[in-house]
mmCIF file of the N, C-alpha and C atoms, coordinates in Angstrom:
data_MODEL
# 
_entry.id   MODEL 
# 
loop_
_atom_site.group_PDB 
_atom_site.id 
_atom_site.type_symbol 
_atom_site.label_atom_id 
_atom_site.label_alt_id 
_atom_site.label_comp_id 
_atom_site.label_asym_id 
_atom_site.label_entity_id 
_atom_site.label_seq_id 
_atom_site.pdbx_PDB_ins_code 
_atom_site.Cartn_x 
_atom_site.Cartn_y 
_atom_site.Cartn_z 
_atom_site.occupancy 
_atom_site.B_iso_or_equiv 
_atom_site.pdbx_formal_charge 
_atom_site.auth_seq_id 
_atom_site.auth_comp_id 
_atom_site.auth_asym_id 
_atom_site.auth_atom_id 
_atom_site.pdbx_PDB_model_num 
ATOM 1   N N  . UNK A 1 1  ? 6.514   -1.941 -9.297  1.00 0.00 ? 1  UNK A N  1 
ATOM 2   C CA . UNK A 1 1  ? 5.348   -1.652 -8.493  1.00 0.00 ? 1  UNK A CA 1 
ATOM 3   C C  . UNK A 1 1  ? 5.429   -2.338 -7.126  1.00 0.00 ? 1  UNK A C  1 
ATOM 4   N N  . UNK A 1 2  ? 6.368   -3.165 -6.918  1.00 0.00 ? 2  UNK A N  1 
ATOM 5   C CA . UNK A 1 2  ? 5.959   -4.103 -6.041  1.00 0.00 ? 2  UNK A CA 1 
ATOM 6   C C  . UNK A 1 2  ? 7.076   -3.410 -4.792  1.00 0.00 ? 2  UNK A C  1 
ATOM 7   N N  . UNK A 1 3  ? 8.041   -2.600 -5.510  1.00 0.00 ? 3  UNK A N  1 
ATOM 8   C CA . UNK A 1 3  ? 8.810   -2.140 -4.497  1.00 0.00 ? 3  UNK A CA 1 
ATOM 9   C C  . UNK A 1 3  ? 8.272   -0.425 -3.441  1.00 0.00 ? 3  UNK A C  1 
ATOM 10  N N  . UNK A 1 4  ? 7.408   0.190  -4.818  1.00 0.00 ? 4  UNK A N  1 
ATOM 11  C CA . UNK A 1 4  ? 6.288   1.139  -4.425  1.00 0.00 ? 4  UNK A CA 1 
ATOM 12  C C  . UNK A 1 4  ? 4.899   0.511  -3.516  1.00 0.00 ? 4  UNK A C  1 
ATOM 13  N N  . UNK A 1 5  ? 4.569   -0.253 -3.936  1.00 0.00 ? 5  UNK A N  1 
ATOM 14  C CA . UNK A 1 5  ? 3.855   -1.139 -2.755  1.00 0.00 ? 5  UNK A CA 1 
ATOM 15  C C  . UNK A 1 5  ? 3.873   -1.193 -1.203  1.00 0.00 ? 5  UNK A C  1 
ATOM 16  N N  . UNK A 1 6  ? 5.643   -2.094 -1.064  1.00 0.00 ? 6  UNK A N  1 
ATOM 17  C CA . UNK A 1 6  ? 6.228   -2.366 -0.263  1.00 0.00 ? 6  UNK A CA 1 
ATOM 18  C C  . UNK A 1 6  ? 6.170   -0.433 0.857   1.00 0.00 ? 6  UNK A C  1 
ATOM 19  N N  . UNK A 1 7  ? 7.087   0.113  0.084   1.00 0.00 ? 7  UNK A N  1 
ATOM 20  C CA . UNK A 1 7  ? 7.074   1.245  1.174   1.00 0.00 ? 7  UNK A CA 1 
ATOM 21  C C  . UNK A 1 7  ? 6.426   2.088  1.380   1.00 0.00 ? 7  UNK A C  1 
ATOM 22  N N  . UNK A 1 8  ? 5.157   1.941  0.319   1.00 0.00 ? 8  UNK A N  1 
ATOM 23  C CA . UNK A 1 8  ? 3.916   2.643  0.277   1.00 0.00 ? 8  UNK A CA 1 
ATOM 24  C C  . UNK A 1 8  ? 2.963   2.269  1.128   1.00 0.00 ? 8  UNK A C  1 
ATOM 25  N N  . UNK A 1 9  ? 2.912   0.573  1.515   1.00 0.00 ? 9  UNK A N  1 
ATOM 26  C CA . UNK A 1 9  ? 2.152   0.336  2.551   1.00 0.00 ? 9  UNK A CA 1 
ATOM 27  C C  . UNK A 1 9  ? 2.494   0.449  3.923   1.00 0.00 ? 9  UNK A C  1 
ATOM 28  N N  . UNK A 1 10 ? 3.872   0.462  3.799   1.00 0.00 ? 10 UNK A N  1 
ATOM 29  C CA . UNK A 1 10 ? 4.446   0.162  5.213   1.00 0.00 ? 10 UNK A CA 1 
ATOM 30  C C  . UNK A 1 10 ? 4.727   2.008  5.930   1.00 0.00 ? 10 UNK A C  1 
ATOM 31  N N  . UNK A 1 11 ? 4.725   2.519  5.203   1.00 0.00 ? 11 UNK A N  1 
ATOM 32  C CA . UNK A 1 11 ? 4.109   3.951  5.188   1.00 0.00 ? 11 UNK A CA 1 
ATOM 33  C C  . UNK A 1 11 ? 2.968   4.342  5.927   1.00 0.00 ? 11 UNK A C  1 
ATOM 34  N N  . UNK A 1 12 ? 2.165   3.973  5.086   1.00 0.00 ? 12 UNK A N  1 
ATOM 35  C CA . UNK A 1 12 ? 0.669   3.996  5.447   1.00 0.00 ? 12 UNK A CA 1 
ATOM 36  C C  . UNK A 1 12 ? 0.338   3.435  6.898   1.00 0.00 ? 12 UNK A C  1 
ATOM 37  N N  . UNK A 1 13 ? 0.808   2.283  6.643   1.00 0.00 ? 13 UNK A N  1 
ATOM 38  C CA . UNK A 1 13 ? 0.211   1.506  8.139   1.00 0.00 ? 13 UNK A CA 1 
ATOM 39  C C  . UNK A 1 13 ? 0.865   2.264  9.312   1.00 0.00 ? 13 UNK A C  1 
ATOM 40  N N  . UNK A 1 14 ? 2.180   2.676  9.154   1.00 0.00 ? 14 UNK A N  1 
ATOM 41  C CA . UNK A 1 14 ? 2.763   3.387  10.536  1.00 0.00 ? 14 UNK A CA 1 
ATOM 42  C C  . UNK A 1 14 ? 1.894   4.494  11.240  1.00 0.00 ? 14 UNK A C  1 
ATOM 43  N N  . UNK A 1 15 ? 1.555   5.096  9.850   1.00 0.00 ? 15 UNK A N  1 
ATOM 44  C CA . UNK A 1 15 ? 0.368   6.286  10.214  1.00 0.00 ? 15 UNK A CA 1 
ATOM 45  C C  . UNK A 1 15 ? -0.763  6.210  11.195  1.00 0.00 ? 15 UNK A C  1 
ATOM 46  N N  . UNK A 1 16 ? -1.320  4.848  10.159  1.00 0.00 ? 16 UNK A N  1 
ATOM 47  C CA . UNK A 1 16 ? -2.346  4.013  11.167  1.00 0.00 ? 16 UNK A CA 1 
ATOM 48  C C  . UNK A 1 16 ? -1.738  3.329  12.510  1.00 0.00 ? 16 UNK A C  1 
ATOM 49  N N  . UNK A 1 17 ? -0.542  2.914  12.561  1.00 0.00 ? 17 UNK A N  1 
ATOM 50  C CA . UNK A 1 17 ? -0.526  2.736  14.173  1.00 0.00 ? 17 UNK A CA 1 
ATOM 51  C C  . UNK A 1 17 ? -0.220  4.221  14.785  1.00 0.00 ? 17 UNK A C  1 
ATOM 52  N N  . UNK A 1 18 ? 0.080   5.035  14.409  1.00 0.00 ? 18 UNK A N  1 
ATOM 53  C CA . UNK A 1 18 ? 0.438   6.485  15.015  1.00 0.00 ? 18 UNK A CA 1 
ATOM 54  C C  . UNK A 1 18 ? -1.007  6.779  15.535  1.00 0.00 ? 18 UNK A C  1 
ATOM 55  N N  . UNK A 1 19 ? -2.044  7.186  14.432  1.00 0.00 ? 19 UNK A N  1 
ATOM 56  C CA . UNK A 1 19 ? -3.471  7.209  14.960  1.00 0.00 ? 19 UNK A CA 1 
ATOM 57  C C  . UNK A 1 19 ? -3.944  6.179  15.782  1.00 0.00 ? 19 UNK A C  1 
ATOM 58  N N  . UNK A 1 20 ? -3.898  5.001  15.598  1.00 0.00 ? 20 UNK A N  1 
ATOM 59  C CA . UNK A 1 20 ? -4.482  4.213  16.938  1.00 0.00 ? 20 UNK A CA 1 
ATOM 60  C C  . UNK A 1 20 ? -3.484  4.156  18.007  1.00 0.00 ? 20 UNK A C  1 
ATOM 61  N N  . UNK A 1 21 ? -2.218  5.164  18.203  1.00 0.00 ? 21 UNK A N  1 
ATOM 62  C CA . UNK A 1 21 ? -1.949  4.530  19.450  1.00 0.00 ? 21 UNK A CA 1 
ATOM 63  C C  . UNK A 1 21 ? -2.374  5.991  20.255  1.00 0.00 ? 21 UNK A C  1 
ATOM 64  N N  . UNK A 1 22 ? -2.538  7.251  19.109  1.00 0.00 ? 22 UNK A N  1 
ATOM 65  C CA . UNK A 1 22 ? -2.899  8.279  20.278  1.00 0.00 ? 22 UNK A CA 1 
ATOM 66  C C  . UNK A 1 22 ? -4.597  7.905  20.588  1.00 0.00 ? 22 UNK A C  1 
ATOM 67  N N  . UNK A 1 23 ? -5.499  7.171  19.888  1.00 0.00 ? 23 UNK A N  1 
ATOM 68  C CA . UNK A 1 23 ? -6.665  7.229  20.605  1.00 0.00 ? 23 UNK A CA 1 
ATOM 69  C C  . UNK A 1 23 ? -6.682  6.292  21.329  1.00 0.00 ? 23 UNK A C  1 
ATOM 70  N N  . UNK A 1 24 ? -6.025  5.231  22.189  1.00 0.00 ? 24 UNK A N  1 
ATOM 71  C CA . UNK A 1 24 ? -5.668  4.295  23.122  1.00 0.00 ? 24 UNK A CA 1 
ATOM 72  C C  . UNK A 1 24 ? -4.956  4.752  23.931  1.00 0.00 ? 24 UNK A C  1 
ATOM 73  N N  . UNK A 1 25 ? -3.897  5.603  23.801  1.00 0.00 ? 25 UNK A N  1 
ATOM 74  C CA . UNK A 1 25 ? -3.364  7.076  24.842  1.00 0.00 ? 25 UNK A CA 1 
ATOM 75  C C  . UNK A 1 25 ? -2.133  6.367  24.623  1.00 0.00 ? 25 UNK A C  1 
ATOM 76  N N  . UNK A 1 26 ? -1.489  5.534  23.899  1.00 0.00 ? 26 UNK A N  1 
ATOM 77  C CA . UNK A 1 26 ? -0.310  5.034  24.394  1.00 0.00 ? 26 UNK A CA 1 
ATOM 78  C C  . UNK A 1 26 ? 0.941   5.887  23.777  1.00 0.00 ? 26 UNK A C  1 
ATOM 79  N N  . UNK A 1 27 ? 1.673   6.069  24.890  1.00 0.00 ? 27 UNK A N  1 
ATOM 80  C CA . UNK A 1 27 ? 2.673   7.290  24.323  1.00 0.00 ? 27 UNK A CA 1 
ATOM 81  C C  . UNK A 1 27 ? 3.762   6.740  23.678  1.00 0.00 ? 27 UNK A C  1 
ATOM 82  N N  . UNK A 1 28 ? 4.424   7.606  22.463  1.00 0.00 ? 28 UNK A N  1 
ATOM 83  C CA . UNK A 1 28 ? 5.379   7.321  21.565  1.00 0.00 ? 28 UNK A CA 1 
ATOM 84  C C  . UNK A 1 28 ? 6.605   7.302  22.623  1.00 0.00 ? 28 UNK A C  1 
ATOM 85  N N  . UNK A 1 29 ? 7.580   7.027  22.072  1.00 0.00 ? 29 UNK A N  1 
ATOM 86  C CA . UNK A 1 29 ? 8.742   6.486  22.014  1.00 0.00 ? 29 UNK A CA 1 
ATOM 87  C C  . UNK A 1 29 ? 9.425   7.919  22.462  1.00 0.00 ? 29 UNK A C  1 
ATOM 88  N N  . UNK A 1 30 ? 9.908   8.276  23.303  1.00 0.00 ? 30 UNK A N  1 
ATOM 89  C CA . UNK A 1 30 ? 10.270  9.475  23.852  1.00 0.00 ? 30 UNK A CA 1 
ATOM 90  C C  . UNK A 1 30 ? 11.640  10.118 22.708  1.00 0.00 ? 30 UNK A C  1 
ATOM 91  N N  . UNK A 1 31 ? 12.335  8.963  22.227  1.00 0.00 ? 31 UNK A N  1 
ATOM 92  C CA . UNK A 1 31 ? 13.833  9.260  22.267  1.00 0.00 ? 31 UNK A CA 1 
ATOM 93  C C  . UNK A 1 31 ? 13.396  9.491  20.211  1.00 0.00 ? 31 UNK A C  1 
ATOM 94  N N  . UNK A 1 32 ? 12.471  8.763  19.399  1.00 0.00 ? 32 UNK A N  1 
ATOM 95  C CA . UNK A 1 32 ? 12.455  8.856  18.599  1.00 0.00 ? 32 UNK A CA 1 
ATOM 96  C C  . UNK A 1 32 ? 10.763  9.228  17.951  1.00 0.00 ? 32 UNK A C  1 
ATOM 97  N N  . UNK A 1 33 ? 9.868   9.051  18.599  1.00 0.00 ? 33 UNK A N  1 
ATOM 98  C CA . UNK A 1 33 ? 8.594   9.658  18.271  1.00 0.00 ? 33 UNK A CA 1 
ATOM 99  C C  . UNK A 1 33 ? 7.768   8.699  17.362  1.00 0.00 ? 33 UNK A C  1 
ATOM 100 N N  . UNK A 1 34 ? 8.515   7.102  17.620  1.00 0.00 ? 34 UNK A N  1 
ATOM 101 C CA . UNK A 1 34 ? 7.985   6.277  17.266  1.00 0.00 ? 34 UNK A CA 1 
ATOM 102 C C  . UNK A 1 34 ? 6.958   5.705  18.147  1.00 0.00 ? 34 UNK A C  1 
ATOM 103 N N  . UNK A 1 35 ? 5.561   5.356  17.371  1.00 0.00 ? 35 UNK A N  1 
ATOM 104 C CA . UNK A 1 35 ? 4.646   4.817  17.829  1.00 0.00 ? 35 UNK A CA 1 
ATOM 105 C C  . UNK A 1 35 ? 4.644   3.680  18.786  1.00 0.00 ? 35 UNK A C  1 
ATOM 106 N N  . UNK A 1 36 ? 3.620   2.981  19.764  1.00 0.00 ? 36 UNK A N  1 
ATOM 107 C CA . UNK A 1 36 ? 3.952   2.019  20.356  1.00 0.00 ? 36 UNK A CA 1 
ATOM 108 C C  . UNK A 1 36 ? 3.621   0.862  19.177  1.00 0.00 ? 36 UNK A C  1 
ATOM 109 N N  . UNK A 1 37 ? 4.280   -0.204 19.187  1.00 0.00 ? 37 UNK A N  1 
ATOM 110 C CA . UNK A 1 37 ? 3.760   -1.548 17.757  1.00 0.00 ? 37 UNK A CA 1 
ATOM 111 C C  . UNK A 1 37 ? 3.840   -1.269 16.591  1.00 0.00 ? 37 UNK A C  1 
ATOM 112 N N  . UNK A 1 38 ? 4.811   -0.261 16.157  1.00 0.00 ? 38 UNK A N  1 
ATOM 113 C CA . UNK A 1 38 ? 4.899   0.424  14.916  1.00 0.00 ? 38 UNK A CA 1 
ATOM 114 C C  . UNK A 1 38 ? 5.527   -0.553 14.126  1.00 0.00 ? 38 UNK A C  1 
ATOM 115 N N  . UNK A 1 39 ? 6.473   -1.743 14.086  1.00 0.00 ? 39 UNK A N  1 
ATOM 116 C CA . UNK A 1 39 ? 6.741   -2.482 13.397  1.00 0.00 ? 39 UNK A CA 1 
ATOM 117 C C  . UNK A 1 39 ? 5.793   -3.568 12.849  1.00 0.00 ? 39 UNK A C  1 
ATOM 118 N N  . UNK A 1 40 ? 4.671   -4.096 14.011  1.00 0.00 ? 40 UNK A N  1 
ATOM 119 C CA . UNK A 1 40 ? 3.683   -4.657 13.312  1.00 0.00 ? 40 UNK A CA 1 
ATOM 120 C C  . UNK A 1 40 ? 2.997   -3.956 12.137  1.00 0.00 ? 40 UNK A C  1 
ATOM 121 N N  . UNK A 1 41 ? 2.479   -2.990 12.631  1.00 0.00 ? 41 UNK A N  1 
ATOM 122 C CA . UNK A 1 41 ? 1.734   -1.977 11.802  1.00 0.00 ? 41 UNK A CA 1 
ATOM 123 C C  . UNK A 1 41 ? 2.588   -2.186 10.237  1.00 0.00 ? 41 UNK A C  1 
ATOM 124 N N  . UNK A 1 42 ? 3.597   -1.910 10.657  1.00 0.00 ? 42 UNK A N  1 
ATOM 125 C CA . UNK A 1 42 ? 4.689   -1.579 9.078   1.00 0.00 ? 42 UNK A CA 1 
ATOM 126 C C  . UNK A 1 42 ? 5.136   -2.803 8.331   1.00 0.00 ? 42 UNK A C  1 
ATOM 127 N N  . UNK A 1 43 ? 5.270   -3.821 9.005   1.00 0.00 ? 43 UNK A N  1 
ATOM 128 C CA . UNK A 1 43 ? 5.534   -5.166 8.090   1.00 0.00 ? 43 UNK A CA 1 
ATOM 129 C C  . UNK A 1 43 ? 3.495   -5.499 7.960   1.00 0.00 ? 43 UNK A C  1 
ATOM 130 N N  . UNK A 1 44 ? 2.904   -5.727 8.431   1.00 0.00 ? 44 UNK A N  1 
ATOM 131 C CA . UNK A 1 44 ? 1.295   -5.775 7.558   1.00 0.00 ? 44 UNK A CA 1 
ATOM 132 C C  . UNK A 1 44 ? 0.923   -4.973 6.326   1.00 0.00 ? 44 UNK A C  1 
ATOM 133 N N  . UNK A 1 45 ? 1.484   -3.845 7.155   1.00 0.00 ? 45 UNK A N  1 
ATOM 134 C CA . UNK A 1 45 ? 1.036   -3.108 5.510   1.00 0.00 ? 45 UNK A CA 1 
ATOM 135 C C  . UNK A 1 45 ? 1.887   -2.916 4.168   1.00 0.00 ? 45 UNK A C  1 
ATOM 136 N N  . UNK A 1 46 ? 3.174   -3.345 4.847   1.00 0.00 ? 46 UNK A N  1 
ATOM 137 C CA . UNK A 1 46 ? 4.317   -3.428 3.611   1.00 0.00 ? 46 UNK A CA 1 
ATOM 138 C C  . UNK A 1 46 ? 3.888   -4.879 2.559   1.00 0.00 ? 46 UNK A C  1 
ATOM 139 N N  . UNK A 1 47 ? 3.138   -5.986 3.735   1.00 0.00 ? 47 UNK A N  1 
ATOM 140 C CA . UNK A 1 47 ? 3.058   -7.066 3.183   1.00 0.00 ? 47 UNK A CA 1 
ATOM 141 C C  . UNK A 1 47 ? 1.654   -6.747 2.745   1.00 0.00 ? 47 UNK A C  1 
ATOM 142 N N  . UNK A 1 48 ? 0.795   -5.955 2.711   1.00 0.00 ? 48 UNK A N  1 
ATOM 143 C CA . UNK A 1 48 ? -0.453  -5.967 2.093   1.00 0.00 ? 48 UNK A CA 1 
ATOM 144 C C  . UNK A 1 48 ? 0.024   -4.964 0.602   1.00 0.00 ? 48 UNK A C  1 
ATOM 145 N N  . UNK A 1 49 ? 0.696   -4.154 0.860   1.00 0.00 ? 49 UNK A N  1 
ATOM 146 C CA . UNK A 1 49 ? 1.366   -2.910 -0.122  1.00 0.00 ? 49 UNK A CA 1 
ATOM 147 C C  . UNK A 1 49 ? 2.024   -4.198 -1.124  1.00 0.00 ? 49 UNK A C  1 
ATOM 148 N N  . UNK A 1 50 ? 2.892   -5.057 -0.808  1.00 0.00 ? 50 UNK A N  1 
ATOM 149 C CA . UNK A 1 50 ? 3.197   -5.595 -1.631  1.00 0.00 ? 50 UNK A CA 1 
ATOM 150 C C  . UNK A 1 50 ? 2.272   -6.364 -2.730  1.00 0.00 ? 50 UNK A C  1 
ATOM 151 N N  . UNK A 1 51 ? 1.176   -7.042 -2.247  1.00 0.00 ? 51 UNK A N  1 
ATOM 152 C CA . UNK A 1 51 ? 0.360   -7.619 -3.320  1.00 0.00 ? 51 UNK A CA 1 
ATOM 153 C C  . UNK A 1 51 ? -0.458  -6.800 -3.698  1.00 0.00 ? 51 UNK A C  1 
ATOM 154 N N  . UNK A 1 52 ? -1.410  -5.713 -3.093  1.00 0.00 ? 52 UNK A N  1 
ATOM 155 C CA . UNK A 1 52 ? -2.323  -4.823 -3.821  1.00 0.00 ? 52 UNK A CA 1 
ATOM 156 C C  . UNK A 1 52 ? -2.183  -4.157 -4.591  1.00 0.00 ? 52 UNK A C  1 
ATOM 157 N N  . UNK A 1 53 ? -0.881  -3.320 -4.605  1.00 0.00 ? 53 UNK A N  1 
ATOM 158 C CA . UNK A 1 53 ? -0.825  -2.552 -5.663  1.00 0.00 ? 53 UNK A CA 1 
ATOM 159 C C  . UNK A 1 53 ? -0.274  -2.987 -7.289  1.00 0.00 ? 53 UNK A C  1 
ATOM 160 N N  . UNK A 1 54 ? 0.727   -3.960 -7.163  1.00 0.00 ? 54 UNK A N  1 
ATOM 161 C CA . UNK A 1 54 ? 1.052   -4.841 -8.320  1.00 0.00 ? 54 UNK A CA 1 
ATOM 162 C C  . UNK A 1 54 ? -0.353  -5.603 -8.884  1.00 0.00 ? 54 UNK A C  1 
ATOM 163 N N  . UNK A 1 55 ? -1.080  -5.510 -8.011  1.00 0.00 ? 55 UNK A N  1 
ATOM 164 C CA . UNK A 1 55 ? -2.613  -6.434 -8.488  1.00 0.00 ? 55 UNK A CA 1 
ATOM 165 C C  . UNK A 1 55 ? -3.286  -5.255 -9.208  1.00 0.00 ? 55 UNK A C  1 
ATOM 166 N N  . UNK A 1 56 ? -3.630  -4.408 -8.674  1.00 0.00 ? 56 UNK A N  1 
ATOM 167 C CA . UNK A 1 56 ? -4.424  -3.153 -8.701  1.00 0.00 ? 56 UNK A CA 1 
ATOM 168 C C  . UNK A 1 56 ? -3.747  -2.903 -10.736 1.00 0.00 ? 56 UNK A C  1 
ATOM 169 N N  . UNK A 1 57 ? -2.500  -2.767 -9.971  1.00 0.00 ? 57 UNK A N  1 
ATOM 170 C CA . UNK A 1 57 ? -1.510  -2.241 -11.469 1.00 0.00 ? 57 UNK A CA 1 
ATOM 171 C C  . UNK A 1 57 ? -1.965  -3.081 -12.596 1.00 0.00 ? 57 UNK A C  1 
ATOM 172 N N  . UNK A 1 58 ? -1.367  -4.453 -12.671 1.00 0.00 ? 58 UNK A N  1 
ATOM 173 C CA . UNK A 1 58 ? -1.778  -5.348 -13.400 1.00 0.00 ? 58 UNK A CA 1 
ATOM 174 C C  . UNK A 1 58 ? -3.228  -5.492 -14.162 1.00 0.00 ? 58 UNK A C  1 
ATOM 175 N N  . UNK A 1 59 ? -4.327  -5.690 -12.988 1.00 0.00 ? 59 UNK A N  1 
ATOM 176 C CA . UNK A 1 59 ? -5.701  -5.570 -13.161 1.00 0.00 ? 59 UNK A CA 1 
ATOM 177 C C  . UNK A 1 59 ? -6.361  -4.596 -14.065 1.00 0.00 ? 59 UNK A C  1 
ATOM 178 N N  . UNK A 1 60 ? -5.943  -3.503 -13.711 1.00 0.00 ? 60 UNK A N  1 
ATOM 179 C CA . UNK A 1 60 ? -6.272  -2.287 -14.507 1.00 0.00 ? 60 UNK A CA 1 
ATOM 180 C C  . UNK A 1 60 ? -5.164  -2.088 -16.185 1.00 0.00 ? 60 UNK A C  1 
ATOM 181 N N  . UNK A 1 61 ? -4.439  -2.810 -15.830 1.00 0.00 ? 61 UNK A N  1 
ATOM 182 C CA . UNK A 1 61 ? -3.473  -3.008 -17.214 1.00 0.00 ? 61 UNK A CA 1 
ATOM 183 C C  . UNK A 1 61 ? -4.828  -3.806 -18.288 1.00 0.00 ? 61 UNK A C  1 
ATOM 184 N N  . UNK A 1 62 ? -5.202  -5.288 -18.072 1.00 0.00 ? 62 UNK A N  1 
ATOM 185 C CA . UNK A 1 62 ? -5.273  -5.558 -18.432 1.00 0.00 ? 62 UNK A CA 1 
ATOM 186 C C  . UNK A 1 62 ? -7.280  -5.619 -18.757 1.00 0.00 ? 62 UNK A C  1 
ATOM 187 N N  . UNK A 1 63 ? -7.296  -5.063 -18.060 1.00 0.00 ? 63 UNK A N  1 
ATOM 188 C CA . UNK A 1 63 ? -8.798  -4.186 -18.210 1.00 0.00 ? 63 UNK A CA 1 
ATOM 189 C C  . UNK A 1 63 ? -8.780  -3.317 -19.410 1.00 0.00 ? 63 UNK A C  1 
ATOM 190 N N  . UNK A 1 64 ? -7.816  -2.796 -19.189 1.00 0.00 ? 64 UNK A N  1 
ATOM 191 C CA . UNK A 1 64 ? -7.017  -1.750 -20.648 1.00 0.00 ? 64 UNK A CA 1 
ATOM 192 C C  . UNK A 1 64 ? -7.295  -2.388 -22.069 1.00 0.00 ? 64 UNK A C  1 
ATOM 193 N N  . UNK A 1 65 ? -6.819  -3.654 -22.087 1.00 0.00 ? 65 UNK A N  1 
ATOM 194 C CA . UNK A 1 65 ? -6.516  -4.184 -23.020 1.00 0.00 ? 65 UNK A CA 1 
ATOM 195 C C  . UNK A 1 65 ? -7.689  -4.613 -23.575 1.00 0.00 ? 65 UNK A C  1 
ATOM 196 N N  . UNK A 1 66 ? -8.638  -5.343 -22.665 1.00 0.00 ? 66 UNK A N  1 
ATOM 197 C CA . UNK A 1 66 ? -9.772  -6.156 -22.902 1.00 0.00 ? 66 UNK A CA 1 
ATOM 198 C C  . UNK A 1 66 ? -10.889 -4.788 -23.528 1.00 0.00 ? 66 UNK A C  1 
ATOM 199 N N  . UNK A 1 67 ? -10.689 -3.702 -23.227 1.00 0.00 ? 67 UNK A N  1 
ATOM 200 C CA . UNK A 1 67 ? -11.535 -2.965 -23.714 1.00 0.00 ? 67 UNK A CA 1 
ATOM 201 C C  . UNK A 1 67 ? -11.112 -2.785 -25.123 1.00 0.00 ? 67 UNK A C  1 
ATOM 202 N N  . UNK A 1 68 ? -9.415  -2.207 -25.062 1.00 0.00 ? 68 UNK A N  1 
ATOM 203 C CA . UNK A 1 68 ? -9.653  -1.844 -26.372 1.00 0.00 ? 68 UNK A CA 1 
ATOM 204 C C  . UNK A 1 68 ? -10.060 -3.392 -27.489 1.00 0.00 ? 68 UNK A C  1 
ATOM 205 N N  . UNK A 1 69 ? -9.362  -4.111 -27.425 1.00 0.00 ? 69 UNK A N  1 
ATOM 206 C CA . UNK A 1 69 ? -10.108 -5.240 -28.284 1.00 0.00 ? 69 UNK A CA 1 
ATOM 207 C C  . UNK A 1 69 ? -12.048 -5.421 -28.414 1.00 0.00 ? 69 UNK A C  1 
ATOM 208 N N  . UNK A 1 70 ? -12.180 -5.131 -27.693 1.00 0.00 ? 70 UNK A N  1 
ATOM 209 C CA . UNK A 1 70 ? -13.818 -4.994 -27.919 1.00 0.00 ? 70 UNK A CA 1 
ATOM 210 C C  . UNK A 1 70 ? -14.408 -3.596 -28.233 1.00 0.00 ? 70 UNK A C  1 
ATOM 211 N N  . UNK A 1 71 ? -13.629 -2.729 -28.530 1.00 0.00 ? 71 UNK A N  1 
ATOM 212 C CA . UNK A 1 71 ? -13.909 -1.694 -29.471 1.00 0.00 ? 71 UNK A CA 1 
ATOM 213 C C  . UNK A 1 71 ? -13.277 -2.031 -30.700 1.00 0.00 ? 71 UNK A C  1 
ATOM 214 N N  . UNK A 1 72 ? -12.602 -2.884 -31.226 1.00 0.00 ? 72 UNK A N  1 
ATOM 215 C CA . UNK A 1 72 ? -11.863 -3.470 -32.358 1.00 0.00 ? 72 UNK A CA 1 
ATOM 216 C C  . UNK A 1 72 ? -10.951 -2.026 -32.776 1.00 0.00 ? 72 UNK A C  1 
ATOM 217 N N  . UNK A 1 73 ? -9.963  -1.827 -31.873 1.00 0.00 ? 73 UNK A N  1 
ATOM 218 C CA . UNK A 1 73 ? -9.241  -1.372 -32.214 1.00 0.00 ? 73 UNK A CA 1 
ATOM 219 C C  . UNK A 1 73 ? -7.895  -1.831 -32.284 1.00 0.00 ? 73 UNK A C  1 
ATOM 220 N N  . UNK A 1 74 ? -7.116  -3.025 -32.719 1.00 0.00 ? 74 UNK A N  1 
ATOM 221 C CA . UNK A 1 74 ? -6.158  -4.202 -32.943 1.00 0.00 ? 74 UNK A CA 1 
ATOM 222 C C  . UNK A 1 74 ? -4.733  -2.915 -33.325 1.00 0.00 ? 74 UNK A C  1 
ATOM 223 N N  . UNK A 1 75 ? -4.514  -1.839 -33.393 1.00 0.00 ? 75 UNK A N  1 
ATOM 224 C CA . UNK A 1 75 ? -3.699  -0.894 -34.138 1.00 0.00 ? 75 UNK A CA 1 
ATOM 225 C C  . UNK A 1 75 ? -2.468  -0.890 -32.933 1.00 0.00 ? 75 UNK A C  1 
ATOM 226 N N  . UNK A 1 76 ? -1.736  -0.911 -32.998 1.00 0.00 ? 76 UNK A N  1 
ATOM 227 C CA . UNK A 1 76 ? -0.738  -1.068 -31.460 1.00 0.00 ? 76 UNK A CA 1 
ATOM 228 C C  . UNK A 1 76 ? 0.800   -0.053 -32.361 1.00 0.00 ? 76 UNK A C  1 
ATOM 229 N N  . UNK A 1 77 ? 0.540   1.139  -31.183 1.00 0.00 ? 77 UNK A N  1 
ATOM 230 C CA . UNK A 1 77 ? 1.266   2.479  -31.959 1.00 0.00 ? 77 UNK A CA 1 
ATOM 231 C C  . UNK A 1 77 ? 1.537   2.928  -32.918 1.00 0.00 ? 77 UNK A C  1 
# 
């Protein structure tokens, strides 16, 4: 998860600097159509991608668990 994270956020965020740099007018990168600050954008969100979604994953794993034990269902496959 943590490697889906990683390029899932850093994904995401490029997007988001793509959208904030056309409503600030700042023009891409002529030669490659890269955003202006697109590496900030992409290491923040790679580094936010990295802990949220392994959390998210985890969290909800173990939410899983805590329920079924309080339906007393102890039966494991």
């Amino acid at each position: 998860m943590a490697v889906i994270g990683l390029a899932g956020g850093g994904m995401i965020a490029v997007l988001v600097a793509k959208i904030v740099g056309a409503i600030r007018g700042c023009s891409p990168d002529a030669e490659t159509g890269a955003p202006c600050g697109w590496f900030i954008y992409a290491v923040c969100g790679a580094l936010a991608g990295l802990v949220v979604i392994p959390s998210v994953a985890i969290w909800r794993m173990r939410r899983g668990e805590r329920r079924e034990l309080a339906s007393g269902n102890t039966e494991t496959g």
